[in-house]
N, C-alpha and C positions, 0 to 999 in steps of 0.2 A: 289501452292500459298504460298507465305511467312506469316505467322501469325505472327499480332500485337505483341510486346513486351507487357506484362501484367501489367507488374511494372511499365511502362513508361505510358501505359493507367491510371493504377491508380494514378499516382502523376499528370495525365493532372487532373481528376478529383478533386482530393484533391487542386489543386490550384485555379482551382475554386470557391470552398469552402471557401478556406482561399485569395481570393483575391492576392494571390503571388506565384512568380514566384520557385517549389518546386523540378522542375527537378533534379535539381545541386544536390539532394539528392538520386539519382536512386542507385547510389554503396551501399548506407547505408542502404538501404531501402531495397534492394537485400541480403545485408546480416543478414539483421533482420529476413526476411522470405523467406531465403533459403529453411525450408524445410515448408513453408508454414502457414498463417496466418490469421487474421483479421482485418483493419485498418480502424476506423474510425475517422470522424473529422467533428465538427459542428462551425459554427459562426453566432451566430443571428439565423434567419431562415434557413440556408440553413445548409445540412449536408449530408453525406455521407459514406455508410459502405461498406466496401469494401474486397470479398472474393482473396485471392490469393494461390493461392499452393493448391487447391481445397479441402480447409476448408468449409465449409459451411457458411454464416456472423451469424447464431444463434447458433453456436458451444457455450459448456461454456467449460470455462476454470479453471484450478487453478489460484486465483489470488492470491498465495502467499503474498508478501508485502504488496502489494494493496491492502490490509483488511485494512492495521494499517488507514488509510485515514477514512475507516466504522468508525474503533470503534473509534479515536476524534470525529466523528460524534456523534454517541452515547453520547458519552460525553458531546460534545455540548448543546444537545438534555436535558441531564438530568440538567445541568447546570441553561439551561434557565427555565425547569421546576421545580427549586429551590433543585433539591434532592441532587445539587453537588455544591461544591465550587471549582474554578479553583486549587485556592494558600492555601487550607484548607489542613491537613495531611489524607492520606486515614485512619490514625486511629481513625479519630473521626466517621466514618461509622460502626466501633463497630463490632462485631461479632465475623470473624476470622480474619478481617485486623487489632483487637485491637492492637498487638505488634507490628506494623510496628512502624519505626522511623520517626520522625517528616518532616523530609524532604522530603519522598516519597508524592508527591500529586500530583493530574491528570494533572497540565502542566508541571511538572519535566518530568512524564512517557513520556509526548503526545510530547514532544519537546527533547526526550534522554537527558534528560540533570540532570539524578536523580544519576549517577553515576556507575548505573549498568552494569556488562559486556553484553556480545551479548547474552550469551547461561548461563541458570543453570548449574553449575557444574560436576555435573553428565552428561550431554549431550556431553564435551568435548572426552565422552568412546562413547557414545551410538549415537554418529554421523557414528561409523564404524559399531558396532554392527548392528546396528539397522537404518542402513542408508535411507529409505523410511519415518521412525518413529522414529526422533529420542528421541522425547519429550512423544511419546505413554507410557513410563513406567510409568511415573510420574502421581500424582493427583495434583487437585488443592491447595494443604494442605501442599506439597510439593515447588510448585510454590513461595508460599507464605511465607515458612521458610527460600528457599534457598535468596528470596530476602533480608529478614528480615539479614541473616549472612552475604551475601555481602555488607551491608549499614553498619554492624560494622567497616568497615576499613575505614570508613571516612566519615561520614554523615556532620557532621560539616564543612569537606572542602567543599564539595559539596554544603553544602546550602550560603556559604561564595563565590563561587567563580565557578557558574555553568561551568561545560566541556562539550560538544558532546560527545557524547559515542554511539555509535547504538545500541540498544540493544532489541532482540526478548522475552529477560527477563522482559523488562520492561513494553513493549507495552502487551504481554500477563498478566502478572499483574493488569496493568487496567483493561482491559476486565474482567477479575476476578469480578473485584471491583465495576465497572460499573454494573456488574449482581445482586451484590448484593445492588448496590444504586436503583437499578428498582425493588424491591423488588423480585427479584429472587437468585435461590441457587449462589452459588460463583462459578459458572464450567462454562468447554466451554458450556454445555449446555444453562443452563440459562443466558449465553452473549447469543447466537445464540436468544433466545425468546425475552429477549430485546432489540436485535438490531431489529429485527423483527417488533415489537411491536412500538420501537420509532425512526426508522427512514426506512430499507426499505420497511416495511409494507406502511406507508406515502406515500412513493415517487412511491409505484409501483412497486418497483424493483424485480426481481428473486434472488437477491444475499443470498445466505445462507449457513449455515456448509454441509450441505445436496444440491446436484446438481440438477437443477431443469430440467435433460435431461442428456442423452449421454456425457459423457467428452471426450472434443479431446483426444485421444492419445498423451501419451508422447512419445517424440525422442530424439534422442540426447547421448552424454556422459552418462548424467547420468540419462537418460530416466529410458522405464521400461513399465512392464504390468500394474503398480498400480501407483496411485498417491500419491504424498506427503501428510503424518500424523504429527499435529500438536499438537495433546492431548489435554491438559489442557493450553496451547499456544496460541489457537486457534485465540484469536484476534491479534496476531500478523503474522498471514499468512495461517487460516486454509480456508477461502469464496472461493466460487465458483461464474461464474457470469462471464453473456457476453459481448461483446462488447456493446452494445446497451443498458446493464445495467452502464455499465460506463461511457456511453456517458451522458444517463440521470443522472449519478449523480453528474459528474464534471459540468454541466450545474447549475444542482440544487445548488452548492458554489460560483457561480456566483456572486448571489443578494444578500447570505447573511454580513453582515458585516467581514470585513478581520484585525483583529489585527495587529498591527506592527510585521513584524519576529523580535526573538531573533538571536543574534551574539555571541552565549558563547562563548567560548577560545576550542581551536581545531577543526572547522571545516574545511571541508577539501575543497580542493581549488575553486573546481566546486559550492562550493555551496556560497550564498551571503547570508544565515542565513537560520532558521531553525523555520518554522510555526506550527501551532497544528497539528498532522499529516501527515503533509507534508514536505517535502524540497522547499528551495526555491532557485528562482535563478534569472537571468536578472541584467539590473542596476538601477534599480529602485525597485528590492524583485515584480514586477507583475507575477512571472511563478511559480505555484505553482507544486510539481509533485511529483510521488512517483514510483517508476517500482519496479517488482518483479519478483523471482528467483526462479521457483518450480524445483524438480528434471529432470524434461520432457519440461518443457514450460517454458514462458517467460512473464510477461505482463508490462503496462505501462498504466500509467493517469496522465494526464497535465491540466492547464489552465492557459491563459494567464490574469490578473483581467483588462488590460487595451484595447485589441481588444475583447475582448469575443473568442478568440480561444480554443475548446476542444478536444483534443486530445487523443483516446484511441487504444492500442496496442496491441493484443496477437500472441504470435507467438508459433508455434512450435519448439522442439529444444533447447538444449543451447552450450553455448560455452564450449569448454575444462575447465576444470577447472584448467589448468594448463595457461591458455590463458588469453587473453585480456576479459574481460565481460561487457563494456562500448560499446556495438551497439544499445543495447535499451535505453540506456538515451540519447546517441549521437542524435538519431531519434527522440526522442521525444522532446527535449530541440531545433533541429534544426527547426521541423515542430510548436512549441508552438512560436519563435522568428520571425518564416516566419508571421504565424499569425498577427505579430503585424507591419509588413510590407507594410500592403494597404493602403489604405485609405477610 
């Protein structure tokens, strides 16, 4: 007997789900989880997770990038409970953020647009070195001076004239900051107990610096026995957390209020501006999304603000690094669009 195609199974159900027709995305979807995945997708009531490549659907994952989306949360979270001001300098939080420059403040960080490079300095060595961990040498105290010396070359153009910049420097930064606005110490630690504490303690969720079960196995190029180490980084790619934790939390940004995205000068083409932790895209800014890149794995989280489509993604594997690395935004940007497709 011939067996069902798996992939083609899963996109009938997924179209179900999202009311539209998601076939026409089988090649992409095939090579998202070639060597096997997780994919789920909710709308309104109905949703759907979906094992392939004989992952388990309660596998956790790294979710690398897919933190920085937590910690605006977080932010969020402190914001409205008065401890944070969006456009306030993180130096007026006192402590060890005093020396930071005026320009650095939680929606510079939360939207790249504070000027920083991608990586501290020092990581530009310790990505070969120390290629699993590249951020492992470093404290928070470190963190905090290398940003303070990059904001010397130009703070004033930046707060005159905000840029895109992506920057794992800056998102981990906040998280820093953030630990310490929840009255906790300034490390990945104390991000970890206040994201905990104020937002996926709340919502339920498993997400945390610490895996709450088994991590898939990485595969791939630049797989490996061990998972990616993010140090004192941590809010910028260090969470773990399942499908079904991201399904609940792109759900949970659903209902909250959605600020206008910004449009600073360099973003890059794909994108139609740049939210609190998120990318944004469509024509209208409704597809909010963010995918990430651990050394082994892949993930992905979307929503759409105008069908209610949410979209969550982990795959095994990654691509060459010498290669194309756009199949998991492709997939998720295609299935968050299909979303908005029905009626």
């Amino acid at each position: 007997m011939f067996r069902r195609d798996p992939v083609k199974l899963a996109l009938v159900r997924v179209s179900e789900v999202l009311n539209a027709d998601t076939r026409p995305l089988l090649s992409l979807t095939r090579a998202v989880f070639r060597r096997g995945g997780v994919l789920a997708v909710s709308r309104g009531e109905n949703e759907v997770t979906l094992s392939l490549g004989g992952v388990e659907t309660g596998g956790v994952f790294e979710l690398a990038s897919v933190s920085k989306p937590f910690t605006s949360a977080l932010a969020g979270a402190l914001v409205e409970a008065g401890r944070l001001d969006w456009n306030a300098p993180l130096s007026r939080l006192g402590g060890p953020l005093r020396r930071l420059p005026a320009h650095l403040t939680p929606l510079a960080l939360a939207t790249h647009t504070a000027g920083l490079p991608m990586h501290p300095a020092r990581a530009a060595v310790t990505v070969f070195t120390r290629f699993h961990d590249p951020y492992g040498g470093m404290g928070a105290a470190e963190v905090i001076a290398s940003a303070r010396r990059w904001s010397s070359l130009g703070g004033a153009h930046v707060s005159r004239t905000p840029r895109f910049a992506y920057s794992n420097l800056g998102a981990g930064l906040l998280a820093l900051a953030l630990a310490h606005a929840a009255g906790e110490e300034a490390s990945a630690a104390g991000y970890g107990r206040a994201l905990g504490d104020w937002v996926t303690g709340p919502l339920g969720l498993g997400v945390g610096l610490s895996p709450a079960g088994t991590v898939v196995r990485p595969s791939g190029w630049l797989g490996g026995g061990g998972v990616t180490g993010f140090g004192p980084l941590a809010g910028a790619g260090g969470l773990f957390g399942t499908a079904a934790d991201l399904l609940s939390f792109g759900e949970s940004r659903l209902d909250r209020p959605s600020p206008a995205p910004l449009r600073p000068q360099g973003l890059p083409r794909h994108l139609s501006g740049v939210a609190l932790g998120w990318m944004v895209s469509g024509s209208e800014g409704e597809v909010r999304w963010h995918d990430g890149l651990a050394r082994g794995t892949r993930s992905g989280l979307g929503f759409n603000l105008q069908s209610g489509a949410v979209v969550a993604l982990l795959a095994r594997g990654t691509d060459s690094p010498l290669g194309m690395r756009g199949a998991m935004p492709a997939l998720l940007l295609s299935l968050l669009g299909a979303g908005g497709a029905g009626g």
